[in-house]
C-alpha positions as CSV (number, residue, x, y, z in Angstrom):
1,X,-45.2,22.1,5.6
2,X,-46.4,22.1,2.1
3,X,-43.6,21.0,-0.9
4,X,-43.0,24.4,-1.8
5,X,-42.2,25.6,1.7
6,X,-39.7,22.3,1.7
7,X,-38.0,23.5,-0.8
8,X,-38.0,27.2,-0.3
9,X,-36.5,26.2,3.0
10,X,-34.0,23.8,2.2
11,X,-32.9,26.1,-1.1
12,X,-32.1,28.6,2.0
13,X,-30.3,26.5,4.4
14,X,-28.1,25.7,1.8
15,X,-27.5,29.0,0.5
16,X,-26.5,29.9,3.8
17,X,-24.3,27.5,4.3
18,X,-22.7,26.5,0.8
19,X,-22.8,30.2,-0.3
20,X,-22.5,32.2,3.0
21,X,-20.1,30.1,4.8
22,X,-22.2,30.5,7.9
23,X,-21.7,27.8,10.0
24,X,-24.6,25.2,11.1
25,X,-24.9,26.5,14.1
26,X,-25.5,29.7,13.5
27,X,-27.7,28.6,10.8
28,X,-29.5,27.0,13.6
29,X,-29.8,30.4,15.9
30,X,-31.1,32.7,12.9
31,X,-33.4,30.5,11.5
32,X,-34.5,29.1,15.1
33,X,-34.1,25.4,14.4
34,X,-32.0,22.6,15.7
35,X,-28.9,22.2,14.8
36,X,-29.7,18.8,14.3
37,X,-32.1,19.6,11.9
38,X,-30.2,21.9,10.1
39,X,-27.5,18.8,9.2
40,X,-30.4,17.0,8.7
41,X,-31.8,19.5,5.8
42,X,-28.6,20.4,4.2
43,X,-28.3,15.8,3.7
44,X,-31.9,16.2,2.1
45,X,-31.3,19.2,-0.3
46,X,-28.5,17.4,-2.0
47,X,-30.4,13.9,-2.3
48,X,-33.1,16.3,-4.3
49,X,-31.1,17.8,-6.1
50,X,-31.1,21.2,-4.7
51,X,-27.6,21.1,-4.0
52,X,-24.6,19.8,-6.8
53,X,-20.9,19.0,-5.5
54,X,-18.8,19.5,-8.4
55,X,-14.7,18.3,-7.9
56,X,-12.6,20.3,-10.2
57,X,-9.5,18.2,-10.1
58,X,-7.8,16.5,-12.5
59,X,-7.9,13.5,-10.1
60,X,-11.4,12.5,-11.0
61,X,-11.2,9.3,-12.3
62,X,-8.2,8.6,-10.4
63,X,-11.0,9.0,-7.4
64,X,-13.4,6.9,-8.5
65,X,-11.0,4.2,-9.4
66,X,-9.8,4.3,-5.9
67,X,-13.4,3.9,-4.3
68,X,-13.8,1.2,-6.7
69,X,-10.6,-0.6,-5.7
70,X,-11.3,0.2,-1.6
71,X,-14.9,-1.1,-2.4
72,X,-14.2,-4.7,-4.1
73,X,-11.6,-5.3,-1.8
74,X,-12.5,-4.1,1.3
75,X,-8.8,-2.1,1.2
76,X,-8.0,0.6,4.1
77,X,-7.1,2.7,1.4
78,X,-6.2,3.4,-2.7
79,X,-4.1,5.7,-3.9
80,X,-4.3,5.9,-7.6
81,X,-1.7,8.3,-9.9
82,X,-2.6,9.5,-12.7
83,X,-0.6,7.3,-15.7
84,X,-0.5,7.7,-19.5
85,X,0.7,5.4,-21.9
86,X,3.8,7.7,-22.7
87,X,5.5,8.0,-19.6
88,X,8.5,5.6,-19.3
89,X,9.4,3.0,-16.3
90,X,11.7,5.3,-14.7
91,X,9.3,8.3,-14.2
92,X,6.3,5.9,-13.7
93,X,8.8,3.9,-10.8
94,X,9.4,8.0,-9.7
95,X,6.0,8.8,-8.9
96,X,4.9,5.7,-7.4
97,X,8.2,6.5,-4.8
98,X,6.6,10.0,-3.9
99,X,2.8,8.3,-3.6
100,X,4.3,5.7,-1.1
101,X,6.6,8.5,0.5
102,X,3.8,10.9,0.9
103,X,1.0,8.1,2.4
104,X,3.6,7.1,4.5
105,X,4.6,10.7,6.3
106,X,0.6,11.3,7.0
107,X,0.2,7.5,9.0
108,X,3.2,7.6,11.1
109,X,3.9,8.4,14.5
110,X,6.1,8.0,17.9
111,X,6.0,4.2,18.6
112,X,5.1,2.9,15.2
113,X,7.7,-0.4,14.3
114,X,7.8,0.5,10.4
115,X,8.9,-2.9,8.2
116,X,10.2,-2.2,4.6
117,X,10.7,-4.7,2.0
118,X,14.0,-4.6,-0.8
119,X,13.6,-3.4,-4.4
120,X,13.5,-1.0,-7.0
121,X,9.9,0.4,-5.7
122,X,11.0,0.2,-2.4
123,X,14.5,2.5,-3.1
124,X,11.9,5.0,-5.1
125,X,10.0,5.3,-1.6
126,X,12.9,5.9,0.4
127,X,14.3,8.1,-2.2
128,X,11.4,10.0,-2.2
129,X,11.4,10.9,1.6
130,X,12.0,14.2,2.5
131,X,10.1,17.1,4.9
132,X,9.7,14.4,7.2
133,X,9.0,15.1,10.9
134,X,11.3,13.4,13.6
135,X,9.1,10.4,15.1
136,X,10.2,7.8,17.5
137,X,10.0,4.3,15.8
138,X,11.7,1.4,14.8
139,X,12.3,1.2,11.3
140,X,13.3,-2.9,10.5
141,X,13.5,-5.0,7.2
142,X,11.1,-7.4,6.5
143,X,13.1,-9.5,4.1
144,X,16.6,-10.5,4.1
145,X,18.8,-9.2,1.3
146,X,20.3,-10.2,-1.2
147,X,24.1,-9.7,-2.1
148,X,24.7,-9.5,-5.8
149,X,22.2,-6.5,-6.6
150,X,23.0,-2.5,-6.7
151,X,23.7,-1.3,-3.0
152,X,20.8,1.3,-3.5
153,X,18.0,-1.6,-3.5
154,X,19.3,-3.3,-0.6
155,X,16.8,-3.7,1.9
156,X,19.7,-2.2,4.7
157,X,20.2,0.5,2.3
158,X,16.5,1.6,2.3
159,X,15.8,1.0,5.8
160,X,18.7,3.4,6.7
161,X,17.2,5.9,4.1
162,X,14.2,6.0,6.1
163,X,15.5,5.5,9.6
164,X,17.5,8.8,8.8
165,X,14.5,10.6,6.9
166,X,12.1,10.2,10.0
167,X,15.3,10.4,12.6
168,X,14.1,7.3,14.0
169,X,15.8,4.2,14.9
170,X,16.9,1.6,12.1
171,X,17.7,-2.0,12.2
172,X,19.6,-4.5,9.8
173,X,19.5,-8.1,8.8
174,X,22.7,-9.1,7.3
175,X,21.4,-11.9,6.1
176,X,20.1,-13.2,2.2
177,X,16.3,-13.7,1.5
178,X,16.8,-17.5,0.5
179,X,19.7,-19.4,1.6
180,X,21.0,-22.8,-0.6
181,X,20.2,-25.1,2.0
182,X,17.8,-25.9,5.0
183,X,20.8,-25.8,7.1
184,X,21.8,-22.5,6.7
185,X,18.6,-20.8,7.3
186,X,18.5,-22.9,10.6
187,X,22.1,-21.2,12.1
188,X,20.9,-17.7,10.8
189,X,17.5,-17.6,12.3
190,X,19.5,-18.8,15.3
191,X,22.2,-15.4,15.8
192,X,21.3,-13.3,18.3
193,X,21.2,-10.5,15.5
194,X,18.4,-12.3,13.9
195,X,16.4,-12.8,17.4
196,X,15.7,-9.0,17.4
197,X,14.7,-8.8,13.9
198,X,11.9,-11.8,14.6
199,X,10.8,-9.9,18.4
200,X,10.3,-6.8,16.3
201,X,8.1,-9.0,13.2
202,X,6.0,-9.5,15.7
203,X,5.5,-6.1,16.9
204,X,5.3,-4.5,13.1
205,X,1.9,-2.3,12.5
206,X,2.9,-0.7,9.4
207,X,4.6,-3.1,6.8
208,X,6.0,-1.1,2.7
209,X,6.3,-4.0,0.3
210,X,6.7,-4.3,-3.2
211,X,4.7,-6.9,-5.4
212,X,7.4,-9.2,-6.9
213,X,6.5,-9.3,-10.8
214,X,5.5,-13.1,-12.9
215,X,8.5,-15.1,-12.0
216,X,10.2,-14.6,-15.4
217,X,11.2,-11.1,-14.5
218,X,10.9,-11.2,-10.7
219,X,13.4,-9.3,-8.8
220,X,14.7,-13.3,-7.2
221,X,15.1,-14.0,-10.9
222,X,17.6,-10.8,-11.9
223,X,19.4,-11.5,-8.6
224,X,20.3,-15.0,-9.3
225,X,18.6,-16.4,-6.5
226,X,16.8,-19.9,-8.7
227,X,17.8,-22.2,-9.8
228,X,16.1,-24.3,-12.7
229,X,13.9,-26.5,-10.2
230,X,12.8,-23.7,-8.1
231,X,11.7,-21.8,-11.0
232,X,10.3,-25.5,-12.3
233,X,8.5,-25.9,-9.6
234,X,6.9,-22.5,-8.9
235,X,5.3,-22.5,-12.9
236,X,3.9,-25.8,-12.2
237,X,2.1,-24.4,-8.9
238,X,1.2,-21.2,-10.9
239,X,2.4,-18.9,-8.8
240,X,1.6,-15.7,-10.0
241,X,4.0,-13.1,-7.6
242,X,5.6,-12.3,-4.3
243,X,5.9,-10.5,-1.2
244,X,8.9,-10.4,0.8
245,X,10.3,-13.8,-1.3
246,X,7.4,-15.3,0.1
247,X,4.9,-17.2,-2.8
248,X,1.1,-17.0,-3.6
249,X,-1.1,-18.1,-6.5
250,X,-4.1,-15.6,-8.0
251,X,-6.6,-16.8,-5.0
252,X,-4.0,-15.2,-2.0
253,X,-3.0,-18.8,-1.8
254,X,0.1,-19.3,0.1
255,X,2.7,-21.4,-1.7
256,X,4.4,-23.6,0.6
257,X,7.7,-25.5,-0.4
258,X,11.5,-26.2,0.0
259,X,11.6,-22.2,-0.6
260,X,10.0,-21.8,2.5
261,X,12.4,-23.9,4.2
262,X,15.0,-21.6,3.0
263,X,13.5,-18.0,2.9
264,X,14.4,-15.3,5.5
265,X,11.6,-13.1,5.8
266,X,8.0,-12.3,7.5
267,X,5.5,-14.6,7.2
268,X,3.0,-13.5,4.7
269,X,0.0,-14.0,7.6
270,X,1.4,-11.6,9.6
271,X,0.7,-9.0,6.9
272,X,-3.2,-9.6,7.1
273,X,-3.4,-8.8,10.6
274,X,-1.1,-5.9,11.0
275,X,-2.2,-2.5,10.7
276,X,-1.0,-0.8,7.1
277,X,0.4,-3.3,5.1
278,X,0.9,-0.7,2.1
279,X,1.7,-2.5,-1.5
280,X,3.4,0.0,-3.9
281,X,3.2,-1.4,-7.1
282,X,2.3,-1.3,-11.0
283,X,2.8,-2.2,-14.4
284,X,0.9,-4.8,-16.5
285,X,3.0,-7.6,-16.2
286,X,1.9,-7.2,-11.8
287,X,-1.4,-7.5,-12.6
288,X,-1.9,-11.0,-11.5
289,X,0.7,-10.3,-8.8
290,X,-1.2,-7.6,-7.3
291,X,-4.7,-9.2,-7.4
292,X,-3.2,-12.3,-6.0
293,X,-1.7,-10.5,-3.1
294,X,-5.2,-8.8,-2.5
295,X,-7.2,-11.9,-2.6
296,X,-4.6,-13.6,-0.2
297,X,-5.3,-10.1,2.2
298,X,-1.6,-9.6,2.4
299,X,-2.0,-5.8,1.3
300,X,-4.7,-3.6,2.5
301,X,-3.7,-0.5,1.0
302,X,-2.8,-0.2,-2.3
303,X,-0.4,2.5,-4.3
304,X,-0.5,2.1,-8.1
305,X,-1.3,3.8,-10.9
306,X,-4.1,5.1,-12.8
307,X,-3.4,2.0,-15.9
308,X,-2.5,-0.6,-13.7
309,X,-5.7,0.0,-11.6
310,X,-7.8,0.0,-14.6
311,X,-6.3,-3.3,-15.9
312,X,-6.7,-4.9,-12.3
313,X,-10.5,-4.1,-12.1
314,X,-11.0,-5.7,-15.7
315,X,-9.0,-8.8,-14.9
316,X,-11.2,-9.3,-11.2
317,X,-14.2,-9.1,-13.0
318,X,-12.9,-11.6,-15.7
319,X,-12.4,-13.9,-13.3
């Protein structure tokens, strides 16, 4: 077939098909080649050049922003939202909620155990829930809770938001994320109320979580949880963020310490081996906090914003 030929034919193939709307099949039966071909063809006339896709959206550098993100590292998915420097906390904190709300209606399904985190991100996602279809899960927290914050970022209080969104089963931990001493962790992870929470850690394939912020204006901090050594200690280890009141440095590092001893929550290396572990988070001072938790392969989808996503990509490559 001589070059002109080529491209006569594959300007043709693609004018039926791009133009036309005929399918590749019948493609195939008018033109009398393989369909195999004909897939085959249409591949090659866009490598030359004969064929353009053009996305109109808005969402175009949000798009390549999350290929860039799922590329460097190696994340199940990105979901980027568009961000401008005026928009304030609250409506920034709103549309992060509907992101995390909207990814998680399209993965669920009957038999999923679904493991949510406390917070303000994590109320915004629970908040944001509606439309959903009736599924047949667990929904459990991940984290105990703590009880000197607003009702509304409880982790009970979201996990029943989303239990009754979805119409699926919810359970509770009535118990705080870090207890004063050893002791008390001991004769909570002991009741039998706890012993159902821990069978169904195990059993978790989709896990929410916030990113916990610097540790100067981490949600443990505005709770009251530290004292002056804790928060001592965790500087000197440069610890960078959290997940479920659980530690890491920048690397994904896993902080281990007297916290440990005394937290109530999932195990950070259960997260890297479930199947969604979805991170909703932004802002600049979560930078470090949210490239730690992706180095440490705690998160492997990602929900941010369009700023925050920019910011992460420039500190990775700094580094």
């Amino acid at each position: 077939m001589s070059k002109w030929e080529e491209t006569r034919l594959l300007a043709k193939i693609a004018q039926m098909y791009y133009i036309e709307n005929l399918t590749q099949s019948e493609i195939s039966k008018k033109l009398g080649i393989y369909r195999t071909t004909i897939s085959r063809l249409l591949k090659k006339a866009r490598e030359k050049g004969i064929v353009e896709i053009v996305i109109k959206s808005d969402f175009g550098e949000c798009l390549e922003l999350e290929k860039l993100l799922e590329s460097k590292f190696s994340l199940k998915e990105a979901v980027v939202i568009p961000s401008t420097d005026e928009q304030n906390e609250i409506i920034l904190k709103q549309m992060l909620g509907k992101a995390g709300a909207e990814y998680l209606k399209r993965i669920v399904k009957d038999g999923d155990v679904i493991g949510f985190a406390w917070g303000t991100t994590m109320a915004a996602v629970a908040n944001a829930l509606s439309d959903c279809n009736s599924i047949s899960a667990n929904i459990i927290p991940l984290v105990g809770g703590p009880g000197n914050i607003e009702s509304e970022y409880h982790v009970n209080t979201i996990v029943s938001k989303v239990a009754s969104a979805f119409k699926a089963k919810g359970h509770y931990l009535y118990a705080p994320a870090i207890t004063a001493e050893k002791e008390t962790k001991k004769a909570i992870m002991n009741d039998n109320n706890l012993r159902s929470i821990l069978e169904l850690w195990n059993k978790v394939n989709i896990a929410v979580v916030g990113i916990g912020a610097p540790i100067k204006s981490s949600n443990l901090i505005w709770s009251g949880y530290f004292g002056n050594k804790d928060i001592e200690f965790l500087k000197k280890v440069n610890a960078v963020g959290d997940i479920c009141s659980r530690f890491y440095d920048i690397n994904g590092n896993i902080i281990n310490s007297d916290l440990n001893d005394r937290t109530i929550a999932i195990d950070l290396e259960k997260l890297r081996n479930i199947e969604y572990s979805i991170g909703v988070a932004e802002s600049l001072e979560k930078v470090p906090s949210i490239l730690g938790a992706l180095n440490g392969r705690f998160i492997n989808v990602l929900i941010t914003t369009e700023r925050t996503a920019k910011l992460l990509i420039e500190l990775n490559n700094n580094m």
